[in-house]
C-alpha positions in Angstrom: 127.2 115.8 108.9 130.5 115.6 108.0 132.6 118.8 106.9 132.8 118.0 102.8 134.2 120.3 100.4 132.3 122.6 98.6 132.7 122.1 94.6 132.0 125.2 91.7 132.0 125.9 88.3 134.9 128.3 88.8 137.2 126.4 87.2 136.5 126.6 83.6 138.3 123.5 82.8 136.3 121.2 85.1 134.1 119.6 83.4 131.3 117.6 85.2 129.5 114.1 84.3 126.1 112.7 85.2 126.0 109.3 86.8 123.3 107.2 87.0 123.7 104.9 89.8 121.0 102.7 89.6 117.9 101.5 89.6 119.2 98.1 88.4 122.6 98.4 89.6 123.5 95.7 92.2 125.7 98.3 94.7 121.9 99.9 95.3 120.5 97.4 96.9 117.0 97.7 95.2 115.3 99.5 92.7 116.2 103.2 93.7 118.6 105.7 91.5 120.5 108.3 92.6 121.5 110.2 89.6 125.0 112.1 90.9 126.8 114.9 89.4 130.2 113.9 89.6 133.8 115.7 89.4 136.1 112.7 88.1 135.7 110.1 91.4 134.2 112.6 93.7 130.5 113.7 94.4 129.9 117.1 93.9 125.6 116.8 94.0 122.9 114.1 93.7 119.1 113.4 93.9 117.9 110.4 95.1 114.6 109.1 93.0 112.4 106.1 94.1 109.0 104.8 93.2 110.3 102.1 91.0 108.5 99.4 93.0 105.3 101.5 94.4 102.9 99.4 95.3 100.2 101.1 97.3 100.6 98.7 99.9 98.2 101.4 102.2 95.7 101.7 99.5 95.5 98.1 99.0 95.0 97.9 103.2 92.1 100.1 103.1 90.3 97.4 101.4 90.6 94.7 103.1 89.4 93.2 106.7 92.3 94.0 109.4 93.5 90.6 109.6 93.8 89.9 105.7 96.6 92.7 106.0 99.1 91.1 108.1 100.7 89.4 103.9 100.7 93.2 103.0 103.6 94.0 106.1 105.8 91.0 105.4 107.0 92.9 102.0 107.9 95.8 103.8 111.0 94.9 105.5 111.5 91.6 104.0 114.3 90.8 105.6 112.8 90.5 109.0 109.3 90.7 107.8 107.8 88.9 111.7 108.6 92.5 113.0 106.2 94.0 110.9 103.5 91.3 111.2 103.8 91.7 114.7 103.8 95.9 115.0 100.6 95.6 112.6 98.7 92.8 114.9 99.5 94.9 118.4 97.9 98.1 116.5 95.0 96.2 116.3 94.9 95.0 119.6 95.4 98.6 120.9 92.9 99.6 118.7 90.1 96.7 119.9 91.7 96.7 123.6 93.2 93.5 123.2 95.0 92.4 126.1 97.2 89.7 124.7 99.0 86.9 127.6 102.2 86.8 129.2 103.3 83.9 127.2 102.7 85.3 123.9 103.9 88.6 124.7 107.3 86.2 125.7 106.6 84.1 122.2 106.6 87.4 120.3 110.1 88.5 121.5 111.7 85.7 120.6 110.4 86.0 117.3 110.8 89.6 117.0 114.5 89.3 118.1 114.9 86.0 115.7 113.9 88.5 112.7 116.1 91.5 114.1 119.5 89.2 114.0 118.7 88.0 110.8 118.3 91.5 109.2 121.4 92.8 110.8 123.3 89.5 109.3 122.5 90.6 106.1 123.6 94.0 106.7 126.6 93.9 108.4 127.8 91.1 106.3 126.8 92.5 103.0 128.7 95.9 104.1 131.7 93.4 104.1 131.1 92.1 100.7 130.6 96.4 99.5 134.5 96.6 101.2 135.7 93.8 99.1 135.4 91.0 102.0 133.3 88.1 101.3 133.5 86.0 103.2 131.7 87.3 106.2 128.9 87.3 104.1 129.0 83.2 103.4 129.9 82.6 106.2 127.1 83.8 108.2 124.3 82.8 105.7 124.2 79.9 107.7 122.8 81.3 111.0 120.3 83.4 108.7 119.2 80.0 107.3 119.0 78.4 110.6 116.5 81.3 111.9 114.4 80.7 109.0 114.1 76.7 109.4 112.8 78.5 113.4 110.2 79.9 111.0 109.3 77.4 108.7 109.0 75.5 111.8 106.6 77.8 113.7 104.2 78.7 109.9 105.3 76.8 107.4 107.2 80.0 105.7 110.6 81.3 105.5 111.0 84.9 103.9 107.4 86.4 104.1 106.4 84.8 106.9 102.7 86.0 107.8 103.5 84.4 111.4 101.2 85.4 114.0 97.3 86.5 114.5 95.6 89.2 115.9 95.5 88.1 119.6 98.8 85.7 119.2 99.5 83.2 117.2 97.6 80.8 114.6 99.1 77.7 116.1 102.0 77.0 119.6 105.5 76.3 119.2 106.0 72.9 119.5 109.0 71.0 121.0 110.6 71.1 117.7 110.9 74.9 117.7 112.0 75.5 120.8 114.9 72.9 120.3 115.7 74.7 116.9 115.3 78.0 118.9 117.8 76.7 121.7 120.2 75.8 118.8 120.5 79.2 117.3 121.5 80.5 120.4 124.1 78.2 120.8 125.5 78.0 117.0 125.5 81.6 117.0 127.1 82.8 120.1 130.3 80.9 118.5 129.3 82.1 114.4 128.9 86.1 115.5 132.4 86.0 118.0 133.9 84.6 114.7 132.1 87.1 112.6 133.2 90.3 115.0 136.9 88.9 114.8 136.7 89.1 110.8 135.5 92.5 110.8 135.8 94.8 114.1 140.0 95.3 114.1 140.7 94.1 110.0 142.7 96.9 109.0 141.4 97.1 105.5 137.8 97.0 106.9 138.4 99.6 109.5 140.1 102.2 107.1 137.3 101.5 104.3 134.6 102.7 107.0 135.9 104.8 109.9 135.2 108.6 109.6 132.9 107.4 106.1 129.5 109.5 106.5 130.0 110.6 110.1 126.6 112.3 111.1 126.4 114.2 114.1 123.2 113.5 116.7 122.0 116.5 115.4 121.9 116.0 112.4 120.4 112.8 112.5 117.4 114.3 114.8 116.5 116.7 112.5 116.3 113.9 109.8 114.0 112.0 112.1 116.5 109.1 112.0 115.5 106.3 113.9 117.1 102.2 114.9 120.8 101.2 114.5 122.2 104.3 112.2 120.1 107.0 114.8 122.0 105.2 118.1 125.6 105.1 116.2 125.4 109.1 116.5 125.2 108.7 120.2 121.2 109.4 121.2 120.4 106.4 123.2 117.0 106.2 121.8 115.0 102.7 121.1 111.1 102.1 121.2 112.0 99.0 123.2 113.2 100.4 126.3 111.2 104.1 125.6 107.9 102.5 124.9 107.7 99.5 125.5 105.5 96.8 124.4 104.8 93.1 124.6 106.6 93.5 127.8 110.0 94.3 127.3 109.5 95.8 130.5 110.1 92.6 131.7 113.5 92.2 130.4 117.1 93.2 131.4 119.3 94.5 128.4 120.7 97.5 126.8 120.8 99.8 124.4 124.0 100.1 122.1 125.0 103.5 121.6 127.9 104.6 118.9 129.8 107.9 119.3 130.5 109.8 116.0 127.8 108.6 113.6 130.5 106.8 110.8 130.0 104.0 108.8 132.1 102.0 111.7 130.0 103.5 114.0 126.9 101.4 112.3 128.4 98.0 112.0 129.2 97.7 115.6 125.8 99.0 116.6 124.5 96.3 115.1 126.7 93.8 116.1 126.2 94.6 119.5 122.5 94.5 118.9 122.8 91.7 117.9 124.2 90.3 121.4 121.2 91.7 122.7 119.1 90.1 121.0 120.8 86.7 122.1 120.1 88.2 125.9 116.8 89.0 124.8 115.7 85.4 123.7 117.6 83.5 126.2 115.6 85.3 129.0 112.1 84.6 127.1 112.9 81.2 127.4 113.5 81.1 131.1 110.3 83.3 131.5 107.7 81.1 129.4 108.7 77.7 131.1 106.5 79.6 134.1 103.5 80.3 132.1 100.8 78.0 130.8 102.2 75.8 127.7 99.0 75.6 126.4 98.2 79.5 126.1 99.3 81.1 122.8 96.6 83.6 121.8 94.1 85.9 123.5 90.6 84.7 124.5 88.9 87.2 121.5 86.6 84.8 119.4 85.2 87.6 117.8 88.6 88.5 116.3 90.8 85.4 116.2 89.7 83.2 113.6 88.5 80.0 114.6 91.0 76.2 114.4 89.1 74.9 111.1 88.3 71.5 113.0 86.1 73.5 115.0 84.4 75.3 112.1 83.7 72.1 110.7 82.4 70.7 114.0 80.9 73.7 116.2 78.2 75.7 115.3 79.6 78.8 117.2 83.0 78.9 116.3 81.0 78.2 112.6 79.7 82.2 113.7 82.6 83.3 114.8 84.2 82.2 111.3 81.4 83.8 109.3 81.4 86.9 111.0 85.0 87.6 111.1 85.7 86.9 107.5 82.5 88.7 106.0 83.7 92.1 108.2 80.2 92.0 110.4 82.2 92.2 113.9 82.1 96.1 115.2 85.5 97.8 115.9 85.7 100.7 117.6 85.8 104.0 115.7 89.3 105.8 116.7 92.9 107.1 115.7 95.6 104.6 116.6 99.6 104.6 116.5 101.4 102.1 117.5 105.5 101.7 116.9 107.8 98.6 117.1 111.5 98.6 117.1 112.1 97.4 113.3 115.6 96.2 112.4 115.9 99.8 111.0 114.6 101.8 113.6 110.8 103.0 114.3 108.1 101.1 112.4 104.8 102.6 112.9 101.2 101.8 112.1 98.4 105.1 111.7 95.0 103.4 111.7 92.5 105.7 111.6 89.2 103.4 111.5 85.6 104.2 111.1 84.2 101.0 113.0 83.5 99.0 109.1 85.6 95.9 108.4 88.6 97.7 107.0 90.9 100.7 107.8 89.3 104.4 107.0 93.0 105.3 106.8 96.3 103.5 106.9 99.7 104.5 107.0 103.0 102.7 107.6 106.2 104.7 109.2 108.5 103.0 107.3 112.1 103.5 108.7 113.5 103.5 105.1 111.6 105.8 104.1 113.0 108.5 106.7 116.3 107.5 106.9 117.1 107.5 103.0 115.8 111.5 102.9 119.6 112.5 104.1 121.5 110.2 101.4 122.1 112.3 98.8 123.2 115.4 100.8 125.1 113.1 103.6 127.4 112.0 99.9 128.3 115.3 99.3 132.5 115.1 98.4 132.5 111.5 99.2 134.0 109.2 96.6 132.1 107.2 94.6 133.1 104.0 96.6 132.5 105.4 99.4 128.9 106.5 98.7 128.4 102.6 97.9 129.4 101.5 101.6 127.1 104.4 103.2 124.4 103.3 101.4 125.3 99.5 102.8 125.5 100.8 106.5 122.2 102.4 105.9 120.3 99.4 105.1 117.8 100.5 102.9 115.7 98.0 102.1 113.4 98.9 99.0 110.1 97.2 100.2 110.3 99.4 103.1 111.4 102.5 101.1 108.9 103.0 98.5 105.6 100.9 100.0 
């Protein structure tokens, strides 16, 4: 971390306040405090508190049938919420030996990537707004916006999505989507060049963030840091490319890597990530014009629920219905973990199943969680402002946090 100095009590004319910054402040980006001793401007100590939106999310899991917990991810991250859906259906199909097709593993990426810009639009541009510059913020709400009409579009939902099924998806994309998909790409590849030249060389900006909460690679290991903030400290690590899944092995891109670990360091991880992403998408496109355009979920009727005009009309898929929803299909009894790239860095699924219709155990690696352990000791001298643009660069997102 970065060399801050070390305040006392020597002094018996200091005289220290408490600050309470947050829960309900709206520089804290959800309901966490951090109550910070403070000399004048300047931290001198602080401990982080959270649990003011604990909702059991893994309890809540244990009780209900695998696929009924896909609404219970989307309020993790809520700000790319498809991520999550998708981690928690592949550790499913890992744990049932799903082997989903090329053409949904292809679907899933450009979805996955859709969700990954859009949480790193937020971020980025709200880190603009936390240095006193809106208008990268409303200016790239637009592009957000246009990703979630690709959603609304694709499931009929915008912000908690619940897009996708074990096996694939509940419905295809239809022309519609893919045109809106194709549009993003092309809107956006002028909105983030105009974005980058707001913010990468603005003097203001650069002197608000540069050398702000530099953390060294080591640091940032021994925190089990993970996604944009871990790779901006220069470890070129990302479940994508180390682990992949829905074949990603397929693709060509890289990894953005930072060099000191700063608050700078951050944004342009993620605005290069971004690009990626772009890369990403535009090759899933070329690849799925060679599959099947019918094909968009697995051939599993014992775990993919039924079309309803089929219930209503075939006596199997009627079964298949009934037995999925009342929890009598076996599953395997095992321990499963299974990570995604989130937009923060590694979400993972524990399943640890006893072969009924729910989880024995479940627990989400939640990238927030981790990364916001080092907050409090990373602000350590910093000024108060600056603490406020730290916590922007590391993206907390209280869903995620405190599940």
């Amino acid at each position: 971390m970065q060399n801050h100095p070390v305040y006392t009590d020597n002094d018996p004319q200091t005289e220290h306040s408490t600050l309470n910054l947050g829960p309900t402040h709206p520089a804290t980006h959800g309901v966490f405090q951090n109550v910070l001793e403070m000399d004048g401007e300047r931290i001198v100590s602080g401990v982080s508190t959270i649990g003011y939106i604990h909702r059991a999310f893994e309890k809540i899991a244990e009780h209900r049938p695998f696929y009924q917990i896909t609404p219970l991810t989307d309020r993790l991250n809520y700000c790319s919420s498809p991520i999550n859906n998708m981690g928690w259906h592949m550790t499913v199909e890992k744990l049932l030996g799903i082997t989903t097709p090329k053409r949904v593993d292809y679907m899933r990426i450009i979805i996955m990537e859709l969700a990954r810009i859009a949480d790193h639009i937020v971020c980025n541009s709200i880190l603009g707004v936390d240095t006193g510059a809106l208008t990268g913020f409303t200016y790239m709400m637009q592009y957000r916006e246009a990703i979630y009409e690709v959603y609304e579009e694709i499931c009929g939902s915008r912000l908690t999505t619940n897009i996708g099924r074990i096996g694939g998806f509940e419905r295809n994309f239809n022309d519609i989507a893919f045109r809106k998909i194709r549009k993003v790409l092309t809107d956006f590849n002028y909105g983030l060049k105009e974005f980058e030249s707001l913010f990468n060389r603005n003097r203001i900006f650069v002197d608000r963030t540069r050398g702000v909460a530099a953390v060294t690679a080591e640091d940032a290991l021994s925190y089990s840091w993970s996604g944009p903030i871990l790779r901006a400290t220069g470890v070129d690590y990302d479940v994508r490319a180390m682990e992949p899944y829905s074949s990603y092995e397929d693709f060509d891109f890289e990894v953005p890597v930072g060099d000191n670990g700063d608050v700078y360091a951050r944004f342009l991880v993620r605005n290069e990530e971004m690009w990626q992403s772009m890369r990403l998408i535009e090759q899933a496109l070329v690849k799925i014009e060679k599959e099947p355009s019918d094909i968009f979920h697995a051939d599993v009727p014992a775990f993919y629920l039924p079309p309803k005009e089929e219930v209503y009309n075939n006596m199997e898929a009627l079964i298949y219905h009934f037995k999925i929803v009342m929890g009598e299909v076996e599953t395997p009894t095992a321990e499963v973990y299974h990570a995604v790239e989130g937009a923060n860095g590694e979400l993972g699924f524990y399943l640890v199943n006893d072969g009924g219709r729910s989880p024995y155990r479940l627990h989400f690696r939640r990238p927030s969680f981790i990364n916001y352990q080092m907050y409090a000791p990373m602000s350590r001298g910093m000024l108060l402002s600056d603490a406020i643009i730290n916590m922007s660069s590391l993206n907390v997102i209280a869903g995620e946090l405190d599940a």
